[in-house]
LUMRONU-272026 format. One record per residue (C-alpha): chain; x negated, y, z negated. Coordinates in Angstrom, 2 decimals, decimal comma. Each point is the difference from the previous one (the first is absolute). Example, Ala and Ser with C-alpha at 12.3 -4.5 7.8 and 13.67 -1.06 7.14 Angstrom:
# residues 2
A  -12,30  -4,50  -7,80
A  -1,37  3,44  0,66
# end
This chain:
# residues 396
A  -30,50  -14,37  46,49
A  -1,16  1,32  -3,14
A  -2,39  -1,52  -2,22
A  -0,47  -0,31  -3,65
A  -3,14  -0,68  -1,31
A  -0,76  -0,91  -3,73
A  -3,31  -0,63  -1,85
A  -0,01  -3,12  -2,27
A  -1,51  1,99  -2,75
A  -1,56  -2,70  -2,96
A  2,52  -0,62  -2,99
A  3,07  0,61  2,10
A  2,72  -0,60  -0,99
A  -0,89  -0,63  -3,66
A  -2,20  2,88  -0,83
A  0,39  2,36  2,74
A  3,77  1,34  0,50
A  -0,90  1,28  3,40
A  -2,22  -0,56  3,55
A  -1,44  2,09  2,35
A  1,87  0,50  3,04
A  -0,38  1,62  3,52
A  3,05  0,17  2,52
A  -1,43  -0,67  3,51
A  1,53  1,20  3,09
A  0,66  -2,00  3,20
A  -3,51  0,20  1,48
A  -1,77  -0,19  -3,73
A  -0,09  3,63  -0,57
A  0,79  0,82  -3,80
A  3,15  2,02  -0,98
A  0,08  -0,01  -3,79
A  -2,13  -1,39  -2,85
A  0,02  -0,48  -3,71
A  -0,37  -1,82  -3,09
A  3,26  -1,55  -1,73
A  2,35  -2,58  -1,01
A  2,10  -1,88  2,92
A  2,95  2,48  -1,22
A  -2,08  3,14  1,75
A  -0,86  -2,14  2,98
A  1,46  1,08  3,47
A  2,25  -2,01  2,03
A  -1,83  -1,67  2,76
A  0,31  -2,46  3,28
A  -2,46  -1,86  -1,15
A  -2,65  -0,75  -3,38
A  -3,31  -1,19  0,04
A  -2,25  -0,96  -3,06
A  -3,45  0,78  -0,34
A  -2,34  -2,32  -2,47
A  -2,78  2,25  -0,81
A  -3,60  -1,00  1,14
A  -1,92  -2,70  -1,74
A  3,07  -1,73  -0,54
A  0,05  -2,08  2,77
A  -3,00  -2,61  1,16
A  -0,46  -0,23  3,79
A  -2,08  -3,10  1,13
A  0,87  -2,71  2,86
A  1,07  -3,29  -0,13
A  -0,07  -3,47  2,32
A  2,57  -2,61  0,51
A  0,32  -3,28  1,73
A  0,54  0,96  4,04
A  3,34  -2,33  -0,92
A  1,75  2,54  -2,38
A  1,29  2,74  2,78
A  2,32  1,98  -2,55
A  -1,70  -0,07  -3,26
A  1,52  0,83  -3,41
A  -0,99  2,23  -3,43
A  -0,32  -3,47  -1,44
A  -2,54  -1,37  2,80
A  -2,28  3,14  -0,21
A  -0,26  0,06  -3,94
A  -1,39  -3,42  0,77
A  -2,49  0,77  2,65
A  -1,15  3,17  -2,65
A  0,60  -2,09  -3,15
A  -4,04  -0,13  -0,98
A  -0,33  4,09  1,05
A  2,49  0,88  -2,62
A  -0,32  0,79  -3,42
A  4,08  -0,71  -1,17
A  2,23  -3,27  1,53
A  1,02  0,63  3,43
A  3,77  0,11  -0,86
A  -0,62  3,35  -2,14
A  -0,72  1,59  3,64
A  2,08  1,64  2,61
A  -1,79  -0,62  3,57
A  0,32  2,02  3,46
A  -1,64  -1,47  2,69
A  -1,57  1,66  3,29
A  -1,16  -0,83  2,85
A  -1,90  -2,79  1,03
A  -4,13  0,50  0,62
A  -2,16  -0,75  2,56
A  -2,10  -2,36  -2,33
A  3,80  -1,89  -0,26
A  0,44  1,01  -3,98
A  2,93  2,10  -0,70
A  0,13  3,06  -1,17
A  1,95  0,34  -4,00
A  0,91  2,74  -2,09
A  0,36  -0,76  -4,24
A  1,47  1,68  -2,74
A  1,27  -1,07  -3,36
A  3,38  -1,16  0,44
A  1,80  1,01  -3,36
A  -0,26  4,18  0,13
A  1,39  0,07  3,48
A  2,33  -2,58  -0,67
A  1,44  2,28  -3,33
A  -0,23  3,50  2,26
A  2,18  -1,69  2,94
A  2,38  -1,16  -2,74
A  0,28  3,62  -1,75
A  0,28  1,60  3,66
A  2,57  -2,39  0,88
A  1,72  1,16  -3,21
A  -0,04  3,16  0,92
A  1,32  -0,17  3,29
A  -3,03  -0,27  2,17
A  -1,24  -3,19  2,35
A  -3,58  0,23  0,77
A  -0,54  0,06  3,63
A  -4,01  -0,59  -0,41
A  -2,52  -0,75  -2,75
A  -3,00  1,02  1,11
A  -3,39  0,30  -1,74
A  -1,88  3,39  0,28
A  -2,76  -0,49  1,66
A  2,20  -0,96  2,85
A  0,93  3,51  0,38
A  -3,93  1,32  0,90
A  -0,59  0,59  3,83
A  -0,60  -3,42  2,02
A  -3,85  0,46  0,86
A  -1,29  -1,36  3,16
A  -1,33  -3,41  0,72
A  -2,80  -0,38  -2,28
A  0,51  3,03  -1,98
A  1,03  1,14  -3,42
A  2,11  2,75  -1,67
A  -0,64  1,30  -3,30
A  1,54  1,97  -2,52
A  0,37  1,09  -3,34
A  2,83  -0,63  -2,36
A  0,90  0,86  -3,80
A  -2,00  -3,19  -1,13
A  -1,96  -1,12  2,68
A  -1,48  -0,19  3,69
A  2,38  -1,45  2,65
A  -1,49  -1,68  3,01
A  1,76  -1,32  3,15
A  -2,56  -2,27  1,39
A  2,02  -1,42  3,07
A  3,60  -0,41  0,66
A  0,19  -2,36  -2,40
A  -2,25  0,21  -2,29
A  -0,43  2,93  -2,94
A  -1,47  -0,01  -3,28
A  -0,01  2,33  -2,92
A  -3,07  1,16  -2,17
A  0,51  1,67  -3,47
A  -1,76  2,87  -1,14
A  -3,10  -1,27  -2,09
A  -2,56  2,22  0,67
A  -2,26  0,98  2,88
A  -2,61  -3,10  0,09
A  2,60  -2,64  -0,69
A  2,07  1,53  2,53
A  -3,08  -0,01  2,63
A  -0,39  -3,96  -0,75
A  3,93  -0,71  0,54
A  -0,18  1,88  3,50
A  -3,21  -1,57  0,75
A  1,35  -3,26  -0,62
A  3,08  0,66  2,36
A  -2,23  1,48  2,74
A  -2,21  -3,46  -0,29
A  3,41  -2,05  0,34
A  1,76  2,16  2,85
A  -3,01  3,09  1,34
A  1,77  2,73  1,12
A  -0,05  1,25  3,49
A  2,34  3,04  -0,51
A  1,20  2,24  -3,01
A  2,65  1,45  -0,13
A  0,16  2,28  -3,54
A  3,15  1,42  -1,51
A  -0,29  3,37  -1,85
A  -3,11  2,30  -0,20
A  -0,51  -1,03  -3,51
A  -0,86  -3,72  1,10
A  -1,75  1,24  2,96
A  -2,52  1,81  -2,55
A  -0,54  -3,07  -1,76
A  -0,19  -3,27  2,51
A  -3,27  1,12  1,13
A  -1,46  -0,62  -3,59
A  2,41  -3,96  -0,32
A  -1,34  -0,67  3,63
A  -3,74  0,87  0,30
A  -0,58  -2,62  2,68
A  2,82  1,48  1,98
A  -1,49  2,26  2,72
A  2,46  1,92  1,54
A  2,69  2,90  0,15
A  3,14  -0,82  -1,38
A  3,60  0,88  1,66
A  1,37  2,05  -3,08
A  4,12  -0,04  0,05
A  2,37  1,55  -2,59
A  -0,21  -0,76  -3,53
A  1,92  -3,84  -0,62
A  3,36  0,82  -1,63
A  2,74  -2,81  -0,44
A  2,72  2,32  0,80
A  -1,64  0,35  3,60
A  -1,39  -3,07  1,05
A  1,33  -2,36  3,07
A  -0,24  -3,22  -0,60
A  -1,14  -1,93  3,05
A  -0,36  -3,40  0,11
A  0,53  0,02  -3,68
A  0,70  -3,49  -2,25
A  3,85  0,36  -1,09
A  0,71  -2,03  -3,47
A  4,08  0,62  0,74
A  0,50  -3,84  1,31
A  1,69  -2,29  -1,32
A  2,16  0,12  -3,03
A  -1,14  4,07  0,02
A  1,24  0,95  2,93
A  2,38  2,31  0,37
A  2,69  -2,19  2,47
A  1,30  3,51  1,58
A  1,80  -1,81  2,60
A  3,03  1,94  0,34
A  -2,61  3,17  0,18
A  -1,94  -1,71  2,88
A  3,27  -1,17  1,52
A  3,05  2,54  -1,10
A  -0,62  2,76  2,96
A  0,39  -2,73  2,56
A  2,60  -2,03  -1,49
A  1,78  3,84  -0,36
A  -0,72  0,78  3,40
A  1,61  -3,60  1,03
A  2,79  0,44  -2,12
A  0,77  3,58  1,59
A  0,12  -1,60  3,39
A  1,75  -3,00  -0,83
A  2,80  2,58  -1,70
A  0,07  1,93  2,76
A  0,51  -3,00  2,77
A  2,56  -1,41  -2,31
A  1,51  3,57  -0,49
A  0,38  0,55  4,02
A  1,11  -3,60  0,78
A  2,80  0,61  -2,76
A  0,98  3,01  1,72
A  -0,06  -1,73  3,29
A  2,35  -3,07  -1,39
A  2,46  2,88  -1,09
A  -0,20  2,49  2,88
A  0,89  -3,53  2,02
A  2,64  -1,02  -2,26
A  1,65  3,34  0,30
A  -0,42  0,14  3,61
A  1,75  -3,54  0,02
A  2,70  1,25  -2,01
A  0,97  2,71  2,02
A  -0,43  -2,18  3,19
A  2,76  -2,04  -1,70
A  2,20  2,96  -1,05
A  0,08  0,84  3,64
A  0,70  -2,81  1,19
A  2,80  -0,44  -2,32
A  1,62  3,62  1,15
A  -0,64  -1,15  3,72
A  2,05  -3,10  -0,17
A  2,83  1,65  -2,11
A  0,04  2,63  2,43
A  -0,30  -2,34  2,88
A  2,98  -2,25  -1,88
A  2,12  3,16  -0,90
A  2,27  0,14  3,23
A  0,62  -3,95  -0,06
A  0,97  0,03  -3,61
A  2,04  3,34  -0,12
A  -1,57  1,36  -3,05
A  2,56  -2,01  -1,93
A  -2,36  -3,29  -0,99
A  -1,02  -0,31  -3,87
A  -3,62  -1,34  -0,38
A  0,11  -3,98  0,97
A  3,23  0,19  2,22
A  -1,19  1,35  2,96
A  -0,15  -3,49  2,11
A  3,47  -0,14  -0,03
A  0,54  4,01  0,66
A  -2,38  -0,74  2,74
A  1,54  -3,32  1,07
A  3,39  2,08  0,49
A  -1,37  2,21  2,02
A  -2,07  -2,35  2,58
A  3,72  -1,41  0,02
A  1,21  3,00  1,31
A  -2,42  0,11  2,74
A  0,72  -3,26  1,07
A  3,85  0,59  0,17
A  -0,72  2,88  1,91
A  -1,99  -1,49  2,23
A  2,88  -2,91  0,86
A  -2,08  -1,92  -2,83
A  1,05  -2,21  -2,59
A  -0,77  1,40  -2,99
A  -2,44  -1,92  -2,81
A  2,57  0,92  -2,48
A  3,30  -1,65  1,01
A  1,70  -2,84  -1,04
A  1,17  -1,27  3,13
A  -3,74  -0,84  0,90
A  -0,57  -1,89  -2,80
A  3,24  -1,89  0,29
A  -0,85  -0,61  3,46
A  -3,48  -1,08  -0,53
A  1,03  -2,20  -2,72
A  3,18  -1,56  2,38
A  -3,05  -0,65  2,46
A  -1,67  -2,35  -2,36
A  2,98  -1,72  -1,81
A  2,65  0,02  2,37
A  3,57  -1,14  -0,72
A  -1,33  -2,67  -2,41
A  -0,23  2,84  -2,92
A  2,62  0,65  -2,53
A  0,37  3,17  -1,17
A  2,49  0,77  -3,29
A  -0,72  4,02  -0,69
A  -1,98  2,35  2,13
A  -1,48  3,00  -1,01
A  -2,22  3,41  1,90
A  -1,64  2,95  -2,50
A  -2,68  1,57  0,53
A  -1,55  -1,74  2,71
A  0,33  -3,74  -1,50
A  2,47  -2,46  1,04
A  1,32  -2,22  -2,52
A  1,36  -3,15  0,36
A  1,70  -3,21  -2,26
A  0,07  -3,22  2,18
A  0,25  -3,40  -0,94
A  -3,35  -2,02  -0,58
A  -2,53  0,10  2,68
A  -2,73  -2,81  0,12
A  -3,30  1,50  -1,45
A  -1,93  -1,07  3,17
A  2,84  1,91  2,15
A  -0,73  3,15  -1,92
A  -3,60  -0,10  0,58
A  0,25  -0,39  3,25
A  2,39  2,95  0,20
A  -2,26  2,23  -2,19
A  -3,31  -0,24  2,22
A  2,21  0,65  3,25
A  1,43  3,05  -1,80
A  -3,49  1,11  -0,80
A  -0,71  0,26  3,45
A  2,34  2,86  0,64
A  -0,97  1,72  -3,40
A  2,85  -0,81  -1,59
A  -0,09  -1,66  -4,27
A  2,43  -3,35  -0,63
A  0,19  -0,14  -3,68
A  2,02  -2,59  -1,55
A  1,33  -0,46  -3,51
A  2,42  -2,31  -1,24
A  2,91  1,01  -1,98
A  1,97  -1,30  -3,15
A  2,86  -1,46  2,77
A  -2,24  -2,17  1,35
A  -0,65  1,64  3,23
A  -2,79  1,75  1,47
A  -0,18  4,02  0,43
A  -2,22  0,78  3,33
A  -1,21  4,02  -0,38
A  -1,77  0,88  3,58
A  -1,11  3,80  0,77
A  -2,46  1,47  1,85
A  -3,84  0,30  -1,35
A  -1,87  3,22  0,52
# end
């Protein structure tokens, strides 16, 4: 994840068309550098802001052991008499909390940040972090400081939380300032950045006996910040939450597709496979039906092809056959007996028709559910002559 790192240089945007700028790799090395406007900038994962030193207070602050989650507004309060503008002119990052209970706060003026993070936004770029400078000098160890110098001034890290910044004013004025800060917080380590500062802490700390650790010389384009105070909170930060959350919302969204892809290609490899179960089926039983129907049935008439042919069975067999109208008539002589009275009698196609005079409705029910027993249909109609037409043939 690449990095892009810009300097908030004073009178940006309105006298300065451009900002310094470092691209950082993924592990903080930097790639590129350079000095222009956000046109020349190179595309990067991510962008931090850096205030330049002296232009951010560090002190600490106590609250009430009620307030657990305390706001910008509730620690321009608490540092209300330390200030020298109204508390709502300030952004504020807060650290951790101290052993003393106080809590550690970071301040900076509110209204340049605020107008950079608008122009970057402009421009296409979310800030990621807003940290101060001195942030960005090694993290001494417990009790110790590190110095070095800058274009304006001295830079001090006197704890993890604490740092300060001294302008140039001259060699004794200088020696009071770090006398001063070794009175309030004596250090017990030094850690000195550059061998230009090196040659010149001995002179701002005569009390100081001792051989300091000397590092590389600071540069912003270099630093890790560690345990730094971020001003992107709020109503600056950058809200990247599809950048936090896209690659596993992709990668969930590629697995979801593919479980929906293979269980759609499971529904149709088992809707084909039922399909051709039920072509096969379908040839079996015309193949299987074939002989009994002669290969003369249209679609929908093969009962009675079929019928015919179970009747020729049965006649060979010494059988009655299901399709013959002496059956019926016999059948339907076994109900009625010589009380019916028939006036036209008719055979076709397996139904016997009959006119006879008016049978009681009760009589005809009767007759139907006895029929039914030996599969064979009573319909009954009445006709324009007043009589009643009886239709009985067999059912499938």
């Amino acid at each position: 994840m690449t990095t892009l790192r810009l300097y908030l240089r004073a009178g940006w945007p309105d006298s300065e068309p451009g900002l310094p700028w470092a691209l950082l790799g993924a592990r903080g090395e930097p790639s590129a550098q350079g000095d222009s406007a956000p046109a020349g900038w190179p595309r990067a994962d991510r962008c931090e802001l850096i205030l330049p030193a002296g232009r951010t207070l560090f002190t600490q602050a106590r609250l009430p052991a009620a307030v657990k989650q305390p706001t910008a507004a509730m620690m321009g309060f608490a540092l209300e008499e330390g200030l020298i503008n109204d508390p709502s002119a300030n952004l504020y990052a807060l650290g951790g909390e101290l052993p003393d209970g106080s809590r550690a706060v970071a301040v900076t003026e509110a209204f340049p940040v605020r107008r950079a993070v608008a122009m970057l936004k402009s421009a296409g770029r979310l800030c990621d972090r807003i940290l101060p400078e001195e942030s960005l000098l090694p993290s001494p160890a417990r009790d110790g400081w590190s110095v070095a110098r800058g274009s304006e001034g001295w830079l001090l890290r006197l704890s993890a939380t604490r740092a300060a910044w001294l302008p140039y004013c001259g060699e004794t004025t200088e020696q009071l300032l770090f006398a001063r800060l070794a009175t309030q917080l004596p250090p017990a380590s030094l850690i000195v950045c550059g061998a230009e500062a090196a040659g010149l802490i001995g002179s701002r700390l005569p009390a100081w006996q001792g051989e300091p650790k000397q590092l590389a010389a600071h540069d912003w384009r270099h630093g890790q910040a560690q345990q730094a105070f971020d001003f992107a909170n709020g109503e600056l930060a950058a809200n990247r939450r599809w950048r936090d959350w896209g690659p596993a919302l992709r990668r969930t969204g590629l697995v979801l597709g593919g479980l929906l892809a293979a269980q759609l290609a499971l529904t149709l490899g088992q809707a084909a496979w039922y399909a051709w179960q039920k072509q096969s089926l379908s040839a079996d039983i015309r193949a299987a039906a074939k002989p009994w129907i002669g290969g003369q049935a249209m679609p929908g008439s093969s009962a009675l092809a079929m019928t015919r042919a179970v009747d020729k069975l049965r006649l060979s067999h010494g059988l009655p056959a299901r399709d013959d109208a002496l059956e019926l008539m016999g059948a339907l002589a076994a109900l009625s007996g010589r009380d019916l009275q028939t006036r036209t009698l008719s055979y076709e196609g397996g139904r016997l028709k009959l006119q006879v005079a008016d049978v009681p409705g009760e009589t005809l029910q009767r007759w139907r559910s006895q029929l039914a027993a030996k599969q064979i249909r009573l319909d009954v109609t009445a006709t324009q002559q007043g009589t009643k037409e009886l239709s009985l043939s067999r059912e499938p």
